[in-house]
N, C-alpha and C positions, 0 to 999 in steps of 0.2 A: 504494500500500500504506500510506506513513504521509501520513495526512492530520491535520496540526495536532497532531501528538503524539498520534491514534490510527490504530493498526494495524486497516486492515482488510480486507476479501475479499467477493467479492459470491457470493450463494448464489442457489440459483435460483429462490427468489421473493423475494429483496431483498438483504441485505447484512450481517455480522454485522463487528461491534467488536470488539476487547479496548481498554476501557477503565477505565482505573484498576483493572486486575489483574483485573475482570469481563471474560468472554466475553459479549455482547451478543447478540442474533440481532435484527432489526426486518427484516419486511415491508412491504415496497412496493407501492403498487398497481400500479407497473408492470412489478414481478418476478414478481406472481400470477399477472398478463394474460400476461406473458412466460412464465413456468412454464407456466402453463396450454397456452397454443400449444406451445409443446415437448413437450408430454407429447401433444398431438393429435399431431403429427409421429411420434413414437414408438410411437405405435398404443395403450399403456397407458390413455390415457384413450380415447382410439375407440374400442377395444376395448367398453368399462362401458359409451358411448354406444350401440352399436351392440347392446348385451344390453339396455340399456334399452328401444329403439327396439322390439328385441324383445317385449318385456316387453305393448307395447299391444296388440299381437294378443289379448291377456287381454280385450279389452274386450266382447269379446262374450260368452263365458262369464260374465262382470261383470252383464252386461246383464240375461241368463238369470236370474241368483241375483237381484239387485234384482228383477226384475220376480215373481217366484219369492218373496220376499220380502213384497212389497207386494200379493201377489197380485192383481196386475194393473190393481191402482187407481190406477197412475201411467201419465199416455199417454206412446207411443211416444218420444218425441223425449225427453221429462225424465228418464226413463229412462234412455236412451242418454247424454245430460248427466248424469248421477250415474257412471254406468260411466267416461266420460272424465273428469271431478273425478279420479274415485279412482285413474283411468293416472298422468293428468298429475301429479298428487301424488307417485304415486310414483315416478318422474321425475325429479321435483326432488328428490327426497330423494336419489335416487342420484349424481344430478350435484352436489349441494352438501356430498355426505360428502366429497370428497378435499382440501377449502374446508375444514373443517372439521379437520381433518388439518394444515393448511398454519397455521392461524391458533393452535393449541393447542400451543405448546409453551414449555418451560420460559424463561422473562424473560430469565435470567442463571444463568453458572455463576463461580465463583470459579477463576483460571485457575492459584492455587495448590491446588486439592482437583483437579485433574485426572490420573488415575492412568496415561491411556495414551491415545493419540490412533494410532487404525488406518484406514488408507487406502486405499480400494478404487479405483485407478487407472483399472479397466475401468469402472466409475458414476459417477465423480469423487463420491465420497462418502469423510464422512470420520466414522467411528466413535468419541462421542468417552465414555470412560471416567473417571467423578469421584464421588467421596463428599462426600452429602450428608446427613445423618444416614446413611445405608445407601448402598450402591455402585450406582450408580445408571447408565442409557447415554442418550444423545441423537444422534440421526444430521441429522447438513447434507450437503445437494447443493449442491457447488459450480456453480459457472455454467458453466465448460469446463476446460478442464486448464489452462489458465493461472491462473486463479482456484482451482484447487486445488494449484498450485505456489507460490502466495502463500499459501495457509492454512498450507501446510506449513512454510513459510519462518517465517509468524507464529508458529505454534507453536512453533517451533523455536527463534525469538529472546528467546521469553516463558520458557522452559526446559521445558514440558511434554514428555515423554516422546513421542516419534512413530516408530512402527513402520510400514514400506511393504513 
């Protein structure tokens, strides 16, 4: 928990500080890989994969409209290649939104503008409540219950407010 004079907790794609009175959050590549596999486990992200995977049966109706489209001056195969371009796209674009999610969030919070820190036991999440010009919330997954018995604890030593 205290390493070198900072306090800190690992979340589920990396690890977050309180240092120098800042809450920290930094991403690790191998909290993402880790998050990532947890959430396959979990079924939430199988789940999007498996509606993706869905999603290519499109490809033929895809095919219809390009060819439909190009009225028929494109042959068979490039065709079916433009219909797969536009699955596989969109694909990746389902697979890389929750990437996108994990990497976008706020740098730092100042751990004295923090108004209430709520914690969800059953997600090991912890809700956390601070004014920033305006009252603002940011939500961390801790890594397992011990890592959110150490958040708690952090919070608790730094004086912030914590409801369970």
């Amino acid at each position: 928990m205290n390493q070198a004079g900072v306090w800190s907790f690992r979340t589920r794609t990396g690890i977050a500080r309180v240092v120098g009175g800042r809450l920290q959050i930094q991403h690790t590549l191998r909290g993402v890989v880790v998050g990532t596999y947890d959430g396959i486990s979990s079924g939430s992200l199988l789940q999007s994969l498996a509606a993706s995977f869905g999603a290519v049966g499109v490809v033929g109706p895809v095919q219809a409209a390009v060819e439909t489209i190009t009225q028929g001056s494109l042959p068979g195969p490039l065709s079916l290649g433009v219909a797969s371009f536009i699955a596989v796209f969109g694909l990746l674009v389902v697979i890389s939104a929750p990437l996108w999610t994990v990497f976008n969030r706020p740098a730092a919070v100042d751990i004295y503008d923090i108004r209430a820190v709520t914690v969800d036991d059953e997600d090991c999440e912890l809700c956390i409540e601070y004014v920033d010009d305006e009252v603002e919330t940011t939500t961390i997954e801790a890594q397992n219950e011990a890592a959110l018995d150490e958040a708690v604890t952090v919070f608790e030593l730094k004086g912030a407010p914590v409801e369970r």
